[in-house]
C-alpha positions in Angstrom: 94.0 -12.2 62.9 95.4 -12.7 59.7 94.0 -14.7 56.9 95.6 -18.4 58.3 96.1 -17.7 61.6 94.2 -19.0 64.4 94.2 -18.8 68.2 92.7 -20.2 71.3 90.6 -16.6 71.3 89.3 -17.7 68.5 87.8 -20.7 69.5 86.1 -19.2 72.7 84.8 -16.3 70.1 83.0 -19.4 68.0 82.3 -21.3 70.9 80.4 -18.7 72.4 78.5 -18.6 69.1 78.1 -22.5 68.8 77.6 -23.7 72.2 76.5 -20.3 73.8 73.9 -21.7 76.5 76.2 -25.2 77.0 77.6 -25.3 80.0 81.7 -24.9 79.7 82.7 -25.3 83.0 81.4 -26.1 86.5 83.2 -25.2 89.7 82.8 -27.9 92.3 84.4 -25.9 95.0 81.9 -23.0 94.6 78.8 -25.3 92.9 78.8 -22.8 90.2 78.1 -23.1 86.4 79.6 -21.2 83.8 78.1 -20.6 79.8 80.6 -20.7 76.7 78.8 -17.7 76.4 80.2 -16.8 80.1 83.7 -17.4 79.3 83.9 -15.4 76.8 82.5 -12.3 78.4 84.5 -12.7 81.0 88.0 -13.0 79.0 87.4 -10.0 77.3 86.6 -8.7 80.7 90.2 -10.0 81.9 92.0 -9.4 78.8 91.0 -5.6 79.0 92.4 -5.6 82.6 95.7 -7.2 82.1 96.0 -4.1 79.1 95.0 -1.9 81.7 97.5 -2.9 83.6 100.3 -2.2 81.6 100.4 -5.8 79.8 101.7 -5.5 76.1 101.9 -8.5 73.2 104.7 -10.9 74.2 104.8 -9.6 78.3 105.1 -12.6 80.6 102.2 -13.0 83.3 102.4 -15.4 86.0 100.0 -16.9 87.8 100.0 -19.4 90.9 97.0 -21.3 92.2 95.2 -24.4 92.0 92.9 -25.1 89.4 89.9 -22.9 89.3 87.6 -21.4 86.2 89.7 -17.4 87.0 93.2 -20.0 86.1 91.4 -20.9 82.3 90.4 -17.5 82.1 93.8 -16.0 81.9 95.1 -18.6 79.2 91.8 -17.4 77.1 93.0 -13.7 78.4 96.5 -14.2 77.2 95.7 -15.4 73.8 93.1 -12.4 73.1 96.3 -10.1 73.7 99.3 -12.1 72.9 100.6 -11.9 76.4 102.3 -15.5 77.5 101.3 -17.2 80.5 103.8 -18.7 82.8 101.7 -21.0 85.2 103.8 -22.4 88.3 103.7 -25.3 89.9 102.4 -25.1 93.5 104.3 -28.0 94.4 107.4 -26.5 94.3 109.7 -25.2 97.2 109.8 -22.0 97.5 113.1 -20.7 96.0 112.7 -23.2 92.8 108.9 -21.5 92.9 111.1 -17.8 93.0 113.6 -19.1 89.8 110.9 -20.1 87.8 109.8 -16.7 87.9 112.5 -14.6 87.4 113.5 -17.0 84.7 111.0 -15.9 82.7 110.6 -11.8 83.6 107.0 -11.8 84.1 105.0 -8.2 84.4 102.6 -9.3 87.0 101.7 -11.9 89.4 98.3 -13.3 89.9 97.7 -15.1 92.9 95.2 -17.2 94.6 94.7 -16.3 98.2 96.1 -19.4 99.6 99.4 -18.6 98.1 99.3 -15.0 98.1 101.7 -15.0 101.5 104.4 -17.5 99.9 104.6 -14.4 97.4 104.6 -11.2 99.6 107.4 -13.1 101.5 109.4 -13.6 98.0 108.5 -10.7 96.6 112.3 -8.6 97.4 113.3 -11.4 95.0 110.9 -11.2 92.3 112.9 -8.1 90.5 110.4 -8.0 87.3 106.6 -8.3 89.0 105.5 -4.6 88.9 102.2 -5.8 90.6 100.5 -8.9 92.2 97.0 -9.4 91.9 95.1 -11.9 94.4 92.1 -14.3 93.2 89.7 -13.2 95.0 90.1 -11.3 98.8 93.5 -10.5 99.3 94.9 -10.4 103.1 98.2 -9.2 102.6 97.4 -6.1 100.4 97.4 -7.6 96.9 95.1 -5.8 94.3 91.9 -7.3 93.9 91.3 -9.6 90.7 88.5 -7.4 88.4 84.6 -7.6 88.5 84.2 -10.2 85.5 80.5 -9.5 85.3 80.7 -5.5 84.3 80.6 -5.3 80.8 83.6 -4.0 78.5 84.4 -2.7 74.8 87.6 -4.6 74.0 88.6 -5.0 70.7 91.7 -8.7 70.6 94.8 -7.8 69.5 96.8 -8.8 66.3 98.2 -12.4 67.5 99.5 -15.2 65.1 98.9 -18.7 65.3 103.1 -19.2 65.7 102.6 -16.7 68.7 103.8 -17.9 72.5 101.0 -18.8 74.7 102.4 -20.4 77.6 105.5 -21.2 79.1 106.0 -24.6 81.0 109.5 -25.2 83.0 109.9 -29.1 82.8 112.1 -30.8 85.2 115.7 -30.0 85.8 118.1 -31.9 83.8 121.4 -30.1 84.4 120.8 -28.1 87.7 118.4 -25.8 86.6 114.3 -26.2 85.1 113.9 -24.8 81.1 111.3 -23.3 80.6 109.5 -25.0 77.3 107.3 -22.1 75.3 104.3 -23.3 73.6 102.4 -21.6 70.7 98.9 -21.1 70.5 99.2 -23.5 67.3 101.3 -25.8 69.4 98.2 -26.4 71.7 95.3 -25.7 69.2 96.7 -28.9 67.4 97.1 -31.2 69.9 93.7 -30.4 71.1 93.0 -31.3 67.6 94.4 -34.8 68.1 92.5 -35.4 71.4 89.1 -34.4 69.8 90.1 -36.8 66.9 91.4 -39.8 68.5 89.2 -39.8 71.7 86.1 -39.0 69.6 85.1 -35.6 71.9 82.5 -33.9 70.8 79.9 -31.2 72.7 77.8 -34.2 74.9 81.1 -35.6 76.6 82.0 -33.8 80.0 85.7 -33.9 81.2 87.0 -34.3 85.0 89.5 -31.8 84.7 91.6 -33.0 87.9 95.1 -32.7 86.4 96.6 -29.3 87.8 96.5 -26.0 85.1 100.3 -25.7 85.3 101.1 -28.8 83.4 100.7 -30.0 80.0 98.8 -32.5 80.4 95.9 -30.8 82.4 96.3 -27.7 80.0 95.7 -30.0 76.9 93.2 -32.0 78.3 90.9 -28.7 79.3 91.4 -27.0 76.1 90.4 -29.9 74.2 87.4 -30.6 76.2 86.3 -26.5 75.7 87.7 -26.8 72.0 85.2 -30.0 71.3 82.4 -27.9 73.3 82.3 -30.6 76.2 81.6 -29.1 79.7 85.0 -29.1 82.0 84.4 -30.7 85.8 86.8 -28.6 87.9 88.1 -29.8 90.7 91.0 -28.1 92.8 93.3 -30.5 94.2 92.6 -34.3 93.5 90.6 -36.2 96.1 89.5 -40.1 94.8 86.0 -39.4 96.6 85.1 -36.4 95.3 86.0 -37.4 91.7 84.0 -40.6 92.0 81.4 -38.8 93.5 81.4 -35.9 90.6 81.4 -38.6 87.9 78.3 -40.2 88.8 76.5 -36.8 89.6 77.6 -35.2 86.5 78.2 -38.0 84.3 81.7 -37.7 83.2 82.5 -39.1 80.2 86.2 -38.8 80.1 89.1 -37.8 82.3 93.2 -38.4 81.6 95.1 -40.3 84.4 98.4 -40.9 86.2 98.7 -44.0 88.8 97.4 -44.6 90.3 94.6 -41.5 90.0 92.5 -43.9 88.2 92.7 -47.5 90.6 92.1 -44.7 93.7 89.4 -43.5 91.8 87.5 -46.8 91.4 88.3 -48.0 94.8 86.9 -45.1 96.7 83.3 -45.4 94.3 83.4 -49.8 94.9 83.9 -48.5 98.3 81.2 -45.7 98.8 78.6 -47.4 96.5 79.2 -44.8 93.6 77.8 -45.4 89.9 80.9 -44.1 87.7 79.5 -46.1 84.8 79.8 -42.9 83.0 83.7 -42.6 82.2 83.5 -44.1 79.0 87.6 -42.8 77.8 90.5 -42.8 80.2 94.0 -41.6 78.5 97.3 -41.3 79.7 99.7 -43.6 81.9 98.8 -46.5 83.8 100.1 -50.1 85.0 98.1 -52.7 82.8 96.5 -54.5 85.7 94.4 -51.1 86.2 93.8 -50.4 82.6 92.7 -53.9 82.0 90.6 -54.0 85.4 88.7 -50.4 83.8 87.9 -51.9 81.1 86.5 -55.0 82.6 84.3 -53.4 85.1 83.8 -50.2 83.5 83.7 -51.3 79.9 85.2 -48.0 78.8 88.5 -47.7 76.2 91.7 -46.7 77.8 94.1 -44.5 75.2 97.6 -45.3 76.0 99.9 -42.1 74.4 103.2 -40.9 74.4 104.5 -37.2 75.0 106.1 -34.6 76.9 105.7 -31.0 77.3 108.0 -30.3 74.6 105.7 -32.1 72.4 102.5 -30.4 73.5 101.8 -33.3 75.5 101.6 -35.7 72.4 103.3 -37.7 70.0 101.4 -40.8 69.7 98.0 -42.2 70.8 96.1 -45.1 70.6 93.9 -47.5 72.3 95.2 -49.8 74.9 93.9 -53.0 73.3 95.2 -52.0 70.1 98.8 -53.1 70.9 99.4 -54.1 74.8 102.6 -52.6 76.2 103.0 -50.1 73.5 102.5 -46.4 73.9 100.3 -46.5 70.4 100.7 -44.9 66.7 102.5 -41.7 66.2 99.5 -38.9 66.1 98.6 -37.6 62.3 100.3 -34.1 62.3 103.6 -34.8 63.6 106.6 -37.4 62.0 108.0 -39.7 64.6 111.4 -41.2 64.0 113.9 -43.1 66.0 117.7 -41.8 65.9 120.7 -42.4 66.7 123.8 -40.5 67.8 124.9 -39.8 64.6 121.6 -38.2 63.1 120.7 -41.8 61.2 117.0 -42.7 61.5 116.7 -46.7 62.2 114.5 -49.1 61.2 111.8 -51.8 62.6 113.0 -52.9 65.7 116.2 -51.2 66.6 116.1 -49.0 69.7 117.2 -45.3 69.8 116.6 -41.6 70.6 112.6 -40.7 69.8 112.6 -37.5 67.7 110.1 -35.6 66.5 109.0 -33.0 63.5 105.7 -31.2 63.0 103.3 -28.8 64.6 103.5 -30.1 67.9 107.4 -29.1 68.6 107.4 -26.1 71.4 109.4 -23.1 70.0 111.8 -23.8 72.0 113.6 -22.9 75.9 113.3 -19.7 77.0 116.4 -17.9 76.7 118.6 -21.1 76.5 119.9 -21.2 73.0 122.6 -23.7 73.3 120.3 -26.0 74.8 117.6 -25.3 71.9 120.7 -26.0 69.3 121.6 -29.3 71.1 117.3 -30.0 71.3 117.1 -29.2 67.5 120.2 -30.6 66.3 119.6 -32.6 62.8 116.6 -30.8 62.0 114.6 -33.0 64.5 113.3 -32.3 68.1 115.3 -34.8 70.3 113.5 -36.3 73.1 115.9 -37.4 75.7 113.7 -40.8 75.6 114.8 -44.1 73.5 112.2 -46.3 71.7 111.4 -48.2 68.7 108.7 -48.7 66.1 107.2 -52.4 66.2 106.3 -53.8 62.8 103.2 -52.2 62.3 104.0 -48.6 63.4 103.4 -48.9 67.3 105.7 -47.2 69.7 107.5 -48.9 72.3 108.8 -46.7 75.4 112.3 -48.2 76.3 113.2 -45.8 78.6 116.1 -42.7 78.9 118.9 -42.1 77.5 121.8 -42.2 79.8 122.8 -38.9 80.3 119.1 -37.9 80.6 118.3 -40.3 83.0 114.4 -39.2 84.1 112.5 -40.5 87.6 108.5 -40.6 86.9 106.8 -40.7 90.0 102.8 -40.2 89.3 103.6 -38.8 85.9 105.8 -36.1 87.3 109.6 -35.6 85.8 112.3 -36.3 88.5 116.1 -35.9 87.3 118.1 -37.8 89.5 121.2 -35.3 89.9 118.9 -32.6 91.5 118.0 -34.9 93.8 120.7 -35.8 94.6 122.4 -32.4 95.0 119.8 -31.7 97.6 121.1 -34.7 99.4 124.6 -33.5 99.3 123.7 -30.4 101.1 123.3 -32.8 104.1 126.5 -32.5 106.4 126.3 -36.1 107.2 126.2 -37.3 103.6 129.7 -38.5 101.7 128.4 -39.9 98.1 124.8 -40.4 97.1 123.2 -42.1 93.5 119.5 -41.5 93.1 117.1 -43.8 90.6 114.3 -44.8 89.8 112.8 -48.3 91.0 109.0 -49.7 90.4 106.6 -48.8 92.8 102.8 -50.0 93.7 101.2 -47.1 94.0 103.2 -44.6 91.9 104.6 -46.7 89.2 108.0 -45.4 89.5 109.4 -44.5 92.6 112.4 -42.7 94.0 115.0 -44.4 95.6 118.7 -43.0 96.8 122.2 -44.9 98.0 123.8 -43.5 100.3 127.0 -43.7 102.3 127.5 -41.3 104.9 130.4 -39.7 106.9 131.8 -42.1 109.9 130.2 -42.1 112.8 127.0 -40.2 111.4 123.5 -41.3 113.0 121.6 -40.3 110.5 118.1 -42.5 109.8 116.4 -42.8 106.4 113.1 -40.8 107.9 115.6 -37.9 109.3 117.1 -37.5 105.6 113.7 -37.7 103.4 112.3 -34.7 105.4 115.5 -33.1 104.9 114.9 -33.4 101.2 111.4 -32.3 101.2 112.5 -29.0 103.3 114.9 -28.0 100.3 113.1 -29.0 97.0 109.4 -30.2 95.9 108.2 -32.8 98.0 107.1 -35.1 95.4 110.9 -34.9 94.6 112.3 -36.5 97.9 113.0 -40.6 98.0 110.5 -42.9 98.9 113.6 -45.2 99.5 116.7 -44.4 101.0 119.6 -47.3 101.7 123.0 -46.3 103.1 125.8 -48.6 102.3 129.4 -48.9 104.0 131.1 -47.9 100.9 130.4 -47.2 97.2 131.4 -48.9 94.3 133.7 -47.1 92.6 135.2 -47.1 88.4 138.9 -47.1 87.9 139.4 -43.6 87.8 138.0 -42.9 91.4 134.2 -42.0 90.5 131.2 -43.7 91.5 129.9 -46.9 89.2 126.7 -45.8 89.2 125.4 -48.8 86.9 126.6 -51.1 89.5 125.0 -49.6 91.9 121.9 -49.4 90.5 122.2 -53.3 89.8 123.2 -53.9 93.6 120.5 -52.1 95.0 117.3 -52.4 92.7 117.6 -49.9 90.1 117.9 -52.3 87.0 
C-alpha cells in the first residue's frame, strides 16, 4: 500500500487488531459466530486461494449465491489482491444471469450449491470461466471452496485506493445492463458517510438482509464491519425471522425497502416479538410507515438519496428533518441540479441531479460512449431530476424522460425491457409499460396492451409469460389491454397519453 492509499484489506487488518474478540458476523442459517479476528484469517486464507488459482490484480471473479459470511469473504479476498468482484443477482433469468457474466470476462465462478446447476447448464456459454468453484458440497462436480481454518503465509498485494473492487450491472436502460465499477475508495467513503450520519460505532449490530449483490446491502455491511458493529446475516428475507433475530440479538439498525420494514413490524405485533432494539432504519419508505416506526418504535428513520453509480449515496438525513425530502447532500460529494445545457440552477427550479466527488464509480465497464454521455460537463449525470429546497434539502421529482425508471421494492425496472419481453408474445400488437403506485411495493409495474384480433389472451396468461423470459420481479403487477392505442401524428404511440388514460400520471 502506498503512503495515501487505503483499502477495504486494510480495515479488516485493523479491525482484527481493534475489535479482535468482537463478534463480526453471525450466520443465522448455520447459528455460527465469526471474530474480526476470524475474518481476517480466513481472507488471507481465500485470497491465497484465488492466487492459487491463477487470479491476478485486476481479474474478474464472479460469484452467485445468497448472502452468506463465504459471499463477504471474497470482497475482503478481492481487495487483499486487487481482483474485482462481479456479484450477480440471483433473481435474474437465466440468459440475463449468462450476459452479465460474459460482460464482464470473469476468471472464475464461485457458486453456492443451490445455484451450482443453473451454472453447469450455462456453462458452454460462459467462454471466460476457466473454473467454478461451489460453496460448500458440490453435486455436479464443481471444485470444492478451500478449508478456511488451515493456516497460510500470504503476504496482500500492491492495490491502490482508486483500484476496482466490485462491479455492479444496474438495470437496463437501452436493451442491455452496464455494468457500474466501484473503487475500493468509492465504497470505503460511503461507509464513511454511514458511520458518520447514522452514528455507528462497535456496540450497534446490523440486520444485514439486503442481498450482497447490490449496493445497498454491500454498503450497509461494509459500514457496519468498518464501524466494528456485528453483521446479522440472513439469507433471503423472511419478516419473521428478522423480527425474531432483532429481539434475540438486539439489532440496532437495518436499511429498508417497502415494505421490508411495515412486514417486519407486523409479523413481531403479530408473534409477540420485542424489536424495541432497532433504534436507525435508512433507506426508502412511504411516510405512513416511517412515521408509524417512529411512533411505536421511537427510533430515527434516515431518508437518503443514491444509486449504485453513486456508491449508494448522495444525500442523507433524518426523516423529521425535512418530511418528503430525500435529506442534505452527504459531506464528501457536491450535489448540483442541471440542466440540458450544462447550467447549474438555483433554489427551486427542477432539473437533472449531478454529482462530483469521491463517491462517483469509475465508470461502465467497457462502454465508453456511455461513460462520455454519464460524465459529460465534468459532472456525473444521474438520469434523475430534483431540486434543492431553501435550505439545502433534496427533493426527488422523478426521471428524466428518456430514462424513465420503474422502482418496485427499491429494485430498478426500465420500462422498454419490459416491454420488449412482452413483444416477444405472438399475440401482442403494441405495449407501453410504467410505473403506477402500489400498497405494498410503493411503485408497481403496470403494462397497456392491445393485442392482435381475435387473440384470447388473459392478463394472468401474459405476466407468467413475462416472468419465463426476464427477472420475475420485472413482470407487471398490472396488465390492461385496450381496443386501440393512442397514437402521435406521425404514426407512433402517445405514450404520455397513455399513461394519463390508464394511471400512469
Amino acid at each position: 500500500m502506498a503512503l495515501r492509499d487505503l483499502t477495504f484489506y486494510d480495515i479488516i487488518v485493523e479491525n482484527s487488531r481493534n475489535y479482535s474478540k468482537h463478534i463480526a458476523w453471525y450466520e443465522s442459517d448455520t447459528d455460527k459466530e465469526y471474530t474480526f479476528e476470524d475474518v481476517k484469517r480466513h481472507v488471507d486464507v481465500l485470497a491465497k486461494f484465488l492466487i492459487d488459482q491463477g487470479v491476478a490484480k485486476g481479474d474478474r471473479v464472479c460469484v452467485l449465491s445468497k448472502n452468506c459470511y463465504e459471499y463477504f469473504l471474497l470482497y475482503g479476498a478481492c481487495s487483499a489482491i486487487g481482483a474485482i468482484l462481479l456479484p450477480i443477482n440471483w433473481r435474474l433469468s437465466e440468459p440475463e444471469m449468462v450476459f452479465n457474466i460474459n460482460d464482464c470476462i470473469p476468471k472464475i465462478c464461485i457458486v453456492s450449491p443451490e445455484y451450482e446447476t443453473t451454472v453447469k447448464n450455462n456453462i458452454d456459454k460462459l467462454k471466460s470461466v476457466e473454473k467454478c468453484i461451489c460453496i460448500g458440497n458440490s453435486s455436479v462436480g464443481f471444485d470444492s471452496f478451500p478449508d478456511l481454518t488451515k493456516p497460510v503465509e500470504f503476504e496482500p498485494y500492491d492495490v491502490k485506493s482508486g483500484d476496482g473492487l466490485v462491479i455492479i450491472h444496474t438495470a437496463a436502460v437501452e436493451g442491455r445492463p452496464r455494468g457500474a465499477l466501484l473503487s475500493q475508495e468509492n465504497m470505503l467513503i460511503s461507509s464513511i458517510h454511514f458511520c458518520y450520519h447514522c452514528n455507528l460505532n462497535q456496540y450497534d449490530v446490523h440486520l444485514n438482509l439486503l442481498p450482497l449483490f447490490h449496493v445497498g446491502g454491500l454498503s450497509m455491511a461494509m459500514s457496519s464491519f468498518h464501524a466494528g458493529a456485528m453483521n446479522v446475516n440472513i439469507s433471503k428475507f423472511d419478516a419473521e425471522l428478522c423480527a425474531r433475530l432483532i429481539q434475540d440479538k438486539k439489532v440496532t439498525f437495518m436499511f429498508d425497502f417497502s415494505p421490508i420494514l411495515s412486514s417486519i413490524m407486523d409479523r413481531a405485533k403479530e408473534k409477540g416479538y420485542d424489536i424495541s432494539s432497532l433504534k436507525k432504519v435508512i433507506g426508502l419508505e412511504n411516510k405512513e410507515t416511517i412515521e408509524r416506526y417512529e411512533r411505536e418504535l421511537g427510533g430515527k428513520f434516515y431518508v437518503m438519496y443514491g444509486q449504485t453509480e453513486t456508491s449508494c449515496l448522495a444525500s442523507l438525513s433524518p426523516y423529521d428533518e425535512r418530511p418528503g425530502s430525500a435529506g442534505r447532500p452527504i459531506p464528501l460529494a457536491k450535489v448540483g441540479i442541471m440542466d440540458e445545457g450544462g447550467r447549474l440552477l438555483g433554489t427551486g427550479e427542477i432539473g437533472e441531479i449531478v454529482m462530483k466527488g469521491p463517491m462517483v464509480f469509475l465508470g461502465y465497464w467497457n462502454l465508453d460512449e456511455e461513460n462520455k454521455k454519464t460524465f459529460k460537463f465534468g459532472w456525473h449525470h444521474t438520469g434523475d431530476l430534483g431540486r434543492f429546497d431553501e435550505e439545502g434539502y433534496l427533493w426527488y421529482e422523478g426521471r428524466k424522460a428518456d430514462k424513465e425508471l420503474i422502482k418496485p421494492g427499491g429494485e430498478n425496472v426500465y420500462p422498454a425491457e419490459v416491454e420488449r419481453a412482452i413483444l416477444e408474445h405472438p399475440d401482442v400488437e403494441k405495449v407501453v409499460v410504467f410505473g403506477v403506485p402500489d400498497p405494498k411495493w410503493k411503485e408497481g409495474i403496470k403494462a397497456v396492451c392491445q393485442l392482435k384480433e381475435g387473440s384470447k389472451l388473459t392478463e394472468r396468461e401474459l405476466i407468467e409469460f413475462v416472468g419465463q423470459r426476464i427477472a420475475r420481479y420485472k413482470k407487471p403487477q398490472y396488465v390492461e389491454f385496450v381496443k386501440e392505442m393512442p397514437q402521435l401524428p406521425d404514426g407512433a404511440i402517445d405514450r404520455q397519453k397513455v399513461k394519463r388514460l390508464y394511471g400512469g400520471e
